[in-house]
C-alpha positions as CSV (number, residue, x, y, z in Angstrom):
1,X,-4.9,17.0,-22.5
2,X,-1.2,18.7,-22.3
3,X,-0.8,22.4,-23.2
4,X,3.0,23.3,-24.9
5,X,4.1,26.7,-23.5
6,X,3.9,29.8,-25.5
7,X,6.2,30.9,-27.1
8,X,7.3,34.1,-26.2
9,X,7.9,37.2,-28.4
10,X,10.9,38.6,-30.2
11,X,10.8,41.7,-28.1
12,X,9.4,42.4,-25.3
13,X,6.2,44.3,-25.3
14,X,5.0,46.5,-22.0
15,X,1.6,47.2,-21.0
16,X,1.1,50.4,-19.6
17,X,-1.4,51.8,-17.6
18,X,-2.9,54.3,-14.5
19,X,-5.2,52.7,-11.8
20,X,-6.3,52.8,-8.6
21,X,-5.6,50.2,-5.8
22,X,-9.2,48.4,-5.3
23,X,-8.6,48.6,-1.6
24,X,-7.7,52.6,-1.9
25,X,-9.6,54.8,-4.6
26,X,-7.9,57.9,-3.6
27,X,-4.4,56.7,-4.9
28,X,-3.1,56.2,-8.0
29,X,-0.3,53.9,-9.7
30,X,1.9,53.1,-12.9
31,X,1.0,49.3,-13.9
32,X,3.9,48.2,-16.1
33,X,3.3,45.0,-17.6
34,X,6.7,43.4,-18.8
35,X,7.5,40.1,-20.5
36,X,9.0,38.9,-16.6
37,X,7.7,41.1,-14.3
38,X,4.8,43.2,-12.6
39,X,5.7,46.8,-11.6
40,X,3.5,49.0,-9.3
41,X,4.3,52.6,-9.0
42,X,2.5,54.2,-6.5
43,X,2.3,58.2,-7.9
44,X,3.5,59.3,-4.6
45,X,6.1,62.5,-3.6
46,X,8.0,59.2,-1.6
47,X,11.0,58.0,-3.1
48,X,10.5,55.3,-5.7
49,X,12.1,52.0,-3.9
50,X,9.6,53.0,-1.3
51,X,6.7,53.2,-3.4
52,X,7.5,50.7,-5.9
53,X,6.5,46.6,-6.2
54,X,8.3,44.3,-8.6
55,X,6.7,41.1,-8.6
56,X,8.1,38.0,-11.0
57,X,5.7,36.3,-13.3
58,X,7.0,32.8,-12.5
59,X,5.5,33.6,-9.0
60,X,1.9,34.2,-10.3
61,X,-0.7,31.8,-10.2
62,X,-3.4,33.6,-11.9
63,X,-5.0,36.7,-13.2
64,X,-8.5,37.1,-13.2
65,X,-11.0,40.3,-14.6
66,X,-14.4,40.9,-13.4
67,X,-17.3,43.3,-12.4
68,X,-18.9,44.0,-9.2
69,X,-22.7,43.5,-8.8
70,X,-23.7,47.0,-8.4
71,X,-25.0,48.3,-11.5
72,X,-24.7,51.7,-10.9
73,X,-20.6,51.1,-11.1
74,X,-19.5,51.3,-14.5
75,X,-15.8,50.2,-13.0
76,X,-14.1,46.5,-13.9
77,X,-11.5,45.2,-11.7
78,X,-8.4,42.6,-12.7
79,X,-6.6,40.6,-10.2
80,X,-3.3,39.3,-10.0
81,X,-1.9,36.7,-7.3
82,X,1.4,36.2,-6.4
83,X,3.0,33.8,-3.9
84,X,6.7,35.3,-4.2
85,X,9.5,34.4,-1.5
86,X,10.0,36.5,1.3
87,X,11.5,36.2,5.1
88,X,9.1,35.9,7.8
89,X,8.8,39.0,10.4
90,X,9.7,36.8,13.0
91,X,12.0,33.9,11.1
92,X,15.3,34.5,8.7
93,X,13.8,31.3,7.0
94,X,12.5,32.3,2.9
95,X,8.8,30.6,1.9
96,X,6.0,31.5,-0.4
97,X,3.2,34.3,0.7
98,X,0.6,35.2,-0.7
99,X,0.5,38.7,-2.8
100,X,-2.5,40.2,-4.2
101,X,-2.6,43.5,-6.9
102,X,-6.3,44.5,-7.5
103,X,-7.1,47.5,-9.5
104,X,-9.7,49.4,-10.5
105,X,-10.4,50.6,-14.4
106,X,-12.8,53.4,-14.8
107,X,-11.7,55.2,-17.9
108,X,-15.0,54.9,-19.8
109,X,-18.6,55.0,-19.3
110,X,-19.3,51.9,-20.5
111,X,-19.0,49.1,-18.9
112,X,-18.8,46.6,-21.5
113,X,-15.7,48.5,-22.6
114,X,-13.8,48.6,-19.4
115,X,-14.6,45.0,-18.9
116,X,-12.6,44.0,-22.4
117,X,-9.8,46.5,-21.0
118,X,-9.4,44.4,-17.4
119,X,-9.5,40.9,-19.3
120,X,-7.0,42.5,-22.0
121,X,-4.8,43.1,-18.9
122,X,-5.5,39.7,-17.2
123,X,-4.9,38.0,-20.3
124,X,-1.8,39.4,-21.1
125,X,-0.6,38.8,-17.1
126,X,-1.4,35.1,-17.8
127,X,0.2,34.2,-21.3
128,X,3.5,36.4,-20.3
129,X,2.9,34.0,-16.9
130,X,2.8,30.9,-18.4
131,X,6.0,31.8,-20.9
132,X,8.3,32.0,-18.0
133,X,8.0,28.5,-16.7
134,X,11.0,26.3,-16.8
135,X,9.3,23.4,-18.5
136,X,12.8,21.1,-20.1
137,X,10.6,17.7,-21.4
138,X,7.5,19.1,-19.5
139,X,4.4,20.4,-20.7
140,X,1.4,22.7,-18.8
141,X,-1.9,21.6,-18.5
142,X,-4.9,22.6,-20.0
143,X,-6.3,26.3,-19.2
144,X,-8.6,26.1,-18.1
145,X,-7.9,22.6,-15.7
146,X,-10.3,20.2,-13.7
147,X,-8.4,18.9,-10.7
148,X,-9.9,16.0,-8.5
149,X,-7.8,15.9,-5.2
150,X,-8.1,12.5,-3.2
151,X,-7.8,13.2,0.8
152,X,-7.3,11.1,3.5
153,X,-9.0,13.3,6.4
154,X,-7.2,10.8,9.1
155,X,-3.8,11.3,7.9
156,X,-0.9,13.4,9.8
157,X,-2.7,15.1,12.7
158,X,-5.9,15.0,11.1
159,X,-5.8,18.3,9.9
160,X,-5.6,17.6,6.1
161,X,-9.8,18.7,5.9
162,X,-8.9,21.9,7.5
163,X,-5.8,22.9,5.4
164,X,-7.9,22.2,2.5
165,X,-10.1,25.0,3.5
166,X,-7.5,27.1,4.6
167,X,-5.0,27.2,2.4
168,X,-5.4,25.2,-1.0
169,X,-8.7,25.7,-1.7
170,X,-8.0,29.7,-1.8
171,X,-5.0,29.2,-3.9
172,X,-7.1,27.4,-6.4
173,X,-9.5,30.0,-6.7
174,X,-6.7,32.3,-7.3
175,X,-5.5,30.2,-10.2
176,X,-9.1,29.4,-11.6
177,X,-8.6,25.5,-11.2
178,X,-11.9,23.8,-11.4
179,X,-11.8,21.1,-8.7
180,X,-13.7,18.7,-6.5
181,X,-12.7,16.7,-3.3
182,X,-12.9,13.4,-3.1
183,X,-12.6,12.0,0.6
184,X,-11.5,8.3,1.7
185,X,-13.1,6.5,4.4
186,X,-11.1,3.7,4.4
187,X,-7.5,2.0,3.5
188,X,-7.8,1.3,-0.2
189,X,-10.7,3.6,-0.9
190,X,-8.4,5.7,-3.5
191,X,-6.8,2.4,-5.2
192,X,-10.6,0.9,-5.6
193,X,-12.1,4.1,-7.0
194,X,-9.2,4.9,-9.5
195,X,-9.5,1.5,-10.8
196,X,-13.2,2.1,-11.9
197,X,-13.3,6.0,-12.2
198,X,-13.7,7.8,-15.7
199,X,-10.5,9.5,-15.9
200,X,-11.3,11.7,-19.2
201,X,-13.3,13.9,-16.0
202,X,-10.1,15.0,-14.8
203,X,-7.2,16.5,-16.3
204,X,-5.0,15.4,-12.6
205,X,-5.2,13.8,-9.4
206,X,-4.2,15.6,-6.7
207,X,-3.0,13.8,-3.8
208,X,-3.5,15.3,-0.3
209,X,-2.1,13.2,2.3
210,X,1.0,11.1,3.2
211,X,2.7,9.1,0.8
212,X,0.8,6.0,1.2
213,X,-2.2,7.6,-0.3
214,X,-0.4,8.2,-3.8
215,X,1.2,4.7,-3.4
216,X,-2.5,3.6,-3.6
217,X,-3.7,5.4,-6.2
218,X,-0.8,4.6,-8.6
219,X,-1.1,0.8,-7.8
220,X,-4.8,1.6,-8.8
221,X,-4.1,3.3,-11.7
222,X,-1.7,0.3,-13.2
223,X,-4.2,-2.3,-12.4
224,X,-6.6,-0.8,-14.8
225,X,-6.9,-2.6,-18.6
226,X,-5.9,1.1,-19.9
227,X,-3.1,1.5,-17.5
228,X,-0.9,2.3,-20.5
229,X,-3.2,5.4,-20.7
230,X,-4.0,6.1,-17.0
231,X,-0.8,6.1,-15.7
232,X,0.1,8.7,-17.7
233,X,-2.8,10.9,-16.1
234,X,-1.1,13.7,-14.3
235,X,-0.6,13.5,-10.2
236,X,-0.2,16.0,-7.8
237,X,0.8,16.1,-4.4
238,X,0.4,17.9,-1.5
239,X,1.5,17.3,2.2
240,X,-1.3,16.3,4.7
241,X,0.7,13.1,6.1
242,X,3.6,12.7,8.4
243,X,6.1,12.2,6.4
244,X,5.3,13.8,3.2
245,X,8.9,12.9,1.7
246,X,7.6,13.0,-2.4
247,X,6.2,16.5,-1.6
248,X,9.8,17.6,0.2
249,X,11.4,15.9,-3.1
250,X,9.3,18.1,-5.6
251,X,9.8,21.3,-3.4
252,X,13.6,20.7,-3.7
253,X,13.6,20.1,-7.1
254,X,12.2,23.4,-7.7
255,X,15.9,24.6,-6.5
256,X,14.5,26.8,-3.6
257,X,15.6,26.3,0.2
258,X,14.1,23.7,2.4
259,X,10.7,24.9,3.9
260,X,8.3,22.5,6.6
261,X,4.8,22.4,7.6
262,X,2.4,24.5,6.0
263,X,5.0,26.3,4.4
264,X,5.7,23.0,2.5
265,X,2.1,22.6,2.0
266,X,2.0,26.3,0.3
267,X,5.0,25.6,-1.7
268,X,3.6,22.6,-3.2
269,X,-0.1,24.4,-3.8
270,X,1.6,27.3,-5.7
271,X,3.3,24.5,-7.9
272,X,0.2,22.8,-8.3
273,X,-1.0,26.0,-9.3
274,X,1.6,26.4,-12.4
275,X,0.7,23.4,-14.0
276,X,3.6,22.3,-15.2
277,X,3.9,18.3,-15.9
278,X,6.7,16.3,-15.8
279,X,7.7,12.3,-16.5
280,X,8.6,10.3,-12.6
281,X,10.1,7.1,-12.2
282,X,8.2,4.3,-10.6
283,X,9.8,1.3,-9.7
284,X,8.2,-2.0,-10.3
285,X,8.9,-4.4,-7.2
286,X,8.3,-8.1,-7.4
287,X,7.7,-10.0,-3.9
288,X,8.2,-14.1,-3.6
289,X,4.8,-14.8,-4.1
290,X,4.5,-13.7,-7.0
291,X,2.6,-10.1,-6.3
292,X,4.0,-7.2,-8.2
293,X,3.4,-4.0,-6.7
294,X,5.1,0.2,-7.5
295,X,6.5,2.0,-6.3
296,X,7.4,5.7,-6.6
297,X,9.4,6.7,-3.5
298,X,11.5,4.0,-1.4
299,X,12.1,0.5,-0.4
300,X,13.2,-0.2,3.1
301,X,14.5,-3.3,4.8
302,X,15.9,-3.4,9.0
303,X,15.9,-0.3,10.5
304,X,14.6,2.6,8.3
305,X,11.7,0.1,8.5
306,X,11.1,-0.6,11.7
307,X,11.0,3.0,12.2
308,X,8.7,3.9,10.1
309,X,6.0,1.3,11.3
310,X,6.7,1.1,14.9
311,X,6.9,4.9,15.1
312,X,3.0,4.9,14.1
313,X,1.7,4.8,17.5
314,X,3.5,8.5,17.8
315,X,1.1,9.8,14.8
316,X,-0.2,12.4,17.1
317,X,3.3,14.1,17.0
318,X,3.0,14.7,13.2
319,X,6.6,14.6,11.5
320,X,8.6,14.1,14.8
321,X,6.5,10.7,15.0
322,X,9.9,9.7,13.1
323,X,12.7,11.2,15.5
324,X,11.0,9.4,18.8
325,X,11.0,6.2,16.5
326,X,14.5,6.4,15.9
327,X,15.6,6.8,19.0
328,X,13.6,4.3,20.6
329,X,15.2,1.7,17.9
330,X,18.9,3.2,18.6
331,X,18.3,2.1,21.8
332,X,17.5,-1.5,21.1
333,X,19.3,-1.9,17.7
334,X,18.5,-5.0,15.4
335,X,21.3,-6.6,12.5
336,X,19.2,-8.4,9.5
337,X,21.2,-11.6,8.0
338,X,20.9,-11.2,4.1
339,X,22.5,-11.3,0.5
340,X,21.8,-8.4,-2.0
341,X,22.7,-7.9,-5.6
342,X,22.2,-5.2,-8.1
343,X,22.5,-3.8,-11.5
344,X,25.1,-1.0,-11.7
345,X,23.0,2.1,-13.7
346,X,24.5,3.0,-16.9
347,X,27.7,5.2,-16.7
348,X,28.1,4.5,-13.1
349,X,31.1,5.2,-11.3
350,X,29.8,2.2,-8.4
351,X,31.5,-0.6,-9.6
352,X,31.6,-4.3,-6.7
353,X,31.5,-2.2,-3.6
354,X,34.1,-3.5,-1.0
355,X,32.2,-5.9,0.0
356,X,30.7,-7.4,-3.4
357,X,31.7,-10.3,-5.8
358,X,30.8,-10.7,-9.5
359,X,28.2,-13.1,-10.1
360,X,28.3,-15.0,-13.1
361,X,25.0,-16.3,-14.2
362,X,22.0,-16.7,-16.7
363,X,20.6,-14.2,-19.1
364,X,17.2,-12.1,-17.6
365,X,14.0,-13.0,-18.4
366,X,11.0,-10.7,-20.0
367,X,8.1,-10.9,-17.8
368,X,4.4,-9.6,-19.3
369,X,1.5,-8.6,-17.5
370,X,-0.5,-5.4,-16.2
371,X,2.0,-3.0,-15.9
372,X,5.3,-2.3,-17.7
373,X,7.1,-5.6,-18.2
374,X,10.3,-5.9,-16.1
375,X,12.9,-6.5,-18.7
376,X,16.1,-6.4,-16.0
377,X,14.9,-9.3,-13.7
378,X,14.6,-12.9,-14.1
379,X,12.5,-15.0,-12.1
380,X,13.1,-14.7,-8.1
381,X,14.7,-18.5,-8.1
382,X,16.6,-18.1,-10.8
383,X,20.3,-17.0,-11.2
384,X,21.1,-13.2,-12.0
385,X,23.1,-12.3,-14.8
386,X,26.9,-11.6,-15.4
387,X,26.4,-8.0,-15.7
388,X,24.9,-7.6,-11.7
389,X,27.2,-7.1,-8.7
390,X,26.7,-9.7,-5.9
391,X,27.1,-8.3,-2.0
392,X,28.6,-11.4,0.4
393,X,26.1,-12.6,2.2
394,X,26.6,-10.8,5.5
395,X,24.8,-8.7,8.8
396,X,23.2,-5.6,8.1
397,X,21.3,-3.0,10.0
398,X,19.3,-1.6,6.8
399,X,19.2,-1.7,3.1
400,X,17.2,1.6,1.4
401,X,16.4,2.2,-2.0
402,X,15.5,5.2,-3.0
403,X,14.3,7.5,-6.1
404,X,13.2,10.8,-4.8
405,X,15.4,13.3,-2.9
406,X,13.8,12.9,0.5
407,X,12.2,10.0,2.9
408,X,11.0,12.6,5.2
409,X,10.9,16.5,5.2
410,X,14.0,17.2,7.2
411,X,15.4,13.6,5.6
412,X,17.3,14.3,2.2
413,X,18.1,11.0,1.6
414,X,19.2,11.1,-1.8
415,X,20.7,14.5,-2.8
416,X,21.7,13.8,-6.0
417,X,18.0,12.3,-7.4
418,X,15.8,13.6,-10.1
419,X,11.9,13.2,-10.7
420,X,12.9,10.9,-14.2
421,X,16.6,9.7,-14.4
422,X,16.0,5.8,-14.4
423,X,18.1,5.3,-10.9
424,X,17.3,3.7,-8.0
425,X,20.0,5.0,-4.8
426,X,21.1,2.0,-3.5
427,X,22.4,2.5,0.2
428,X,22.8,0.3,2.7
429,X,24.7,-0.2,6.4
430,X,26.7,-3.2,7.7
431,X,26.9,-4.2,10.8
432,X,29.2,-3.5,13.7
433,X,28.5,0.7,13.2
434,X,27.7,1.9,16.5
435,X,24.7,3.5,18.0
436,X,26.2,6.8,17.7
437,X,27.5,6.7,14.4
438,X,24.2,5.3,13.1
439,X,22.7,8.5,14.8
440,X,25.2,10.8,13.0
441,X,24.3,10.0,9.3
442,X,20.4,10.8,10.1
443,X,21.4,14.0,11.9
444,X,23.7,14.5,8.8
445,X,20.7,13.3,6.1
446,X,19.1,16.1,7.2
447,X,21.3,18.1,5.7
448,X,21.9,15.5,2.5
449,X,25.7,15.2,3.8
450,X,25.8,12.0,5.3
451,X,27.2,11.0,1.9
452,X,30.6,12.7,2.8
453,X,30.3,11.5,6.2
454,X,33.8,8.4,7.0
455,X,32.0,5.8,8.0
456,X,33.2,2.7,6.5
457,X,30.0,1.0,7.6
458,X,27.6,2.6,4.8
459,X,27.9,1.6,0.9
460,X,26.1,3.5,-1.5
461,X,25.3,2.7,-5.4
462,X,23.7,3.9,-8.5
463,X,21.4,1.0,-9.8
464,X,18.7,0.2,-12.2
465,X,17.4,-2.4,-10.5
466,X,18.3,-5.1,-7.6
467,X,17.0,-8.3,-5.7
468,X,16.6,-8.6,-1.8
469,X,16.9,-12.2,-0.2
470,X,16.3,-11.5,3.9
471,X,18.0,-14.6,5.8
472,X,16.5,-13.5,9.0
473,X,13.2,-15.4,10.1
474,X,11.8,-11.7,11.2
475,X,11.5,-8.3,9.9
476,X,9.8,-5.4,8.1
477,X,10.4,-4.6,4.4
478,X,8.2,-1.4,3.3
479,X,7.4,0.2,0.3
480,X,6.7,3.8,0.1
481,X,5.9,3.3,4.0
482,X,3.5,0.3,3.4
483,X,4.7,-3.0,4.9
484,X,4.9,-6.1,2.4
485,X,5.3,-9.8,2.1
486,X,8.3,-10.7,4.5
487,X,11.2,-12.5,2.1
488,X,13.1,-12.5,-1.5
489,X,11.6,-9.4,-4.0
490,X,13.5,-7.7,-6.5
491,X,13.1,-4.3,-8.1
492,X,13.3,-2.7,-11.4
493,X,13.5,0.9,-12.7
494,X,10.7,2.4,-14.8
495,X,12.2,5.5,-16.3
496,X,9.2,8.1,-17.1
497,X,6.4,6.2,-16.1
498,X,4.2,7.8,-14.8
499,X,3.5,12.1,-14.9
500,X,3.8,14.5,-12.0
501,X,2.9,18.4,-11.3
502,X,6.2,19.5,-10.3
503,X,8.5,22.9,-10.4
């Protein structure tokens, strides 16, 4: 199913060669094809930074030859598409647009022969294309690859349809992905049809919608009697939600600056586009009754909660749906009565935080069942090990685990996370903070700082896995955005679970 990158050559080889632009026949330009990089020279009496294009290969998404229908033209054409970086006229903010080189080969009469020249040159764009991704313990999917994207046409604004049409679907025809759409029509449409669907149709599932779409079909995927083999199906995501935080965490792992709306959306498609596959945490989450349930984003308890599902009644304000909620809560802010405990990750520098005490109890317990077993946790009502670090039993206005970058797209929640490094950021807030210190870390989370912020009221850890017991009668516990059983649950790492399109 996986493709391993080519390998690249000793020396670099360039393709040379004299065109015309498809668009305009009268001019005529210096194609240089070199082992990085596309170079346009425009045969022109204008100086050459004027005339000139360099585009990278790692921006390309594909390269495709081809003959128009009139028989009478003997011509073949090849093109290339590019979604490099550039500023916006109007903005100093950098985000992928669309660039397209078409050109025209007419050497010879026939037009067999100047169809083998185009798809010589369309060939060569994409191997020396695929050699510059940045793959580490990834691997590229299959060329050519059958995509099925799952979309939730009521999520966000509504829009997600629409964007489709406008903007991925294009993109995928740029990069000669075979796909289909499949569209939900109710909550737990994509979990129910994963469960039953012949996978070997698809080489990935492309998400497009907010979170709580993926968290369905993974759930669906690790319900199967293959799950060992289904979960390792490649997923892809792209924002059509309101919070779209796992598609703000793969944008930023690709190392380029923080982009929103359909900027986002095009970042993610062009990643989508390069095919490149890589192993994500999920983390398995065990609730008092018994249900087990992953996860692949966050877990929320108190007021990152409440947010999120009280704030759904400002849906029609897209991603600001979460800055109203906020400050409605701020205004009326709930403390949460509870005891929490958790297993320092390996190597951690988090030892008991200030508040903690050692516990000193019984050896875990290996559960089995669909799914990975949890090998860190024992039983909900049993004691936790010697090796976990026990928080007093105390107030608190939220507890938030996370294990991607973001919980938003302006929220980067977790600066320091990875798609597949075992670790669950532990974070949570004590009461007695004030109103306006609580609303500084956010402002600061936007920018991932609130980490350096003094405020003596938020802990943070490095954990592999950790147990909630709520003492309140009331409140909200979410994971990945979806409310839960109310009570005791405890959570476990998963390093490499599952597989994700990423940059």
């Amino acid at each position: 199913m996986d493709r391993k990158r080519p390998e690249a050559d000793s020396k670099e080889v360039t393709l040379y060669g004299e065109f015309s632009p498809n668009n305009n026949l009268k001019v005529r330009c210096v194609v240089n094809l070199t082992e990085r990089e596309f170079i346009v020279q425009r045969l022109t009496a204008a100086p050459a930074r004027r005339s000139k294009v360099v585009l990278s290969l790692r921006d390309c998404v594909g390269c495709r030859a081809y003959q128009k229908e009139d028989k009478a033209d003997p011509a073949a054409y090849f093109a290339a598409y590019f979604y490099p970086l550039k500023c916006r006229r109007v903005s100093s903010r950098v985000s992928r647009q669309r660039v397209e080189q078409c050109f025209r080969l007419s050497a010879l009469q026939d037009p067999r022969a100047n169809l083998e020249e185009a798809e010589k040159w369309a060939r060569a764009v994409r191997e020396r294309s695929a050699r510059q991704q940045r793959l580490g313990d990834g691997v590229l999917l299959p060329c050519p690859c059958r995509m099925l994207l799952l979309v939730n046409p009521q999520s966000g604004k509504g829009q997600a349809v629409t964007l489709y049409n406008s903007q991925i679907k294009p993109m995928l025809n740029d990069a000669g992905i075979r796909h289909s759409m499949f569209t939900t029509e109710h909550q737990d449409h994509a979990r129910e049809y994963v469960k039953g669907a012949d996978l070997s149709k698809w080489d990935a599932l492309v998400i497009m919608s907010g979170d709580g779409l993926l968290y369905e079909v993974i759930n669906g995927l690790l319900e199967r009697s293959d799950w060992e083999e289904a979960i390792r199906t490649p997923l892809g995501i792209l924002p059509g939600g309101s919070g779209n935080a796992l598609a703000a965490s793969i944008h930023h792992y690709s190392g380029v600056s923080p982009v929103f709306g359909e900027d986002l959306l095009v970042s993610c498609g062009f990643l989508l586009c390069r095919a490149a596959v890589f192993p994500m945490d999920l983390v398995s989450v065990r609730l008092s009754s018994g249900q087990r349930l992953f996860s692949f984003l966050s877990l929320a308890w108190g007021f990152v909660a409440d947010v999120d599902v009280e704030s759904e009644k400002y849906r029609h304000f897209g991603s600001a749906r979460f800055t109203v909620g906020t400050l409605v809560r701020l205004a009326s802010l709930r403390i949460y009565r509870g005891k929490l405990a958790y297993l320092p990750a390996a190597g951690s520098k988090n030892g008991p935080s200030r508040n903690s005490c050692r516990s000193n109890n019984s050896v875990p317990v290996r559960r089995t069942e669909s799914g990975p077993p949890d090998s860190l946790l024992p039983p909900l009502d049993q004691p936790l090990p010697d090796d976990w670090v026990a928080v007093r039993e105390q107030d608190f206005v939220l507890m938030l685990a996370m294990y991607q970058s973001h919980l938003a797209e302006d929220l980067l929640a977790a600066p320091d996370s990875s798609l597949s490094d075992g670790v669950i950021h532990l974070f949570y807030v004590t009461a007695g903070i004030s109103r306006a210190a609580l609303l500084r870390l956010f402002r600061a989370m936007e920018k991932g700082t609130h980490l350096a912020a003094p405020c003596q009221h938020l802990v943070h850890a490095k954990v592999r896995a950790l147990r909630l017991e709520p003492l309140s009668p009331k409140g909200i516990i979410t994971v990945d955005g979806e409310v839960v059983e109310y009570g005791p649950l405890q959570a476990e790492a998963h390093r490499g679970l599952a597989r994700m399109i990423s940059g």
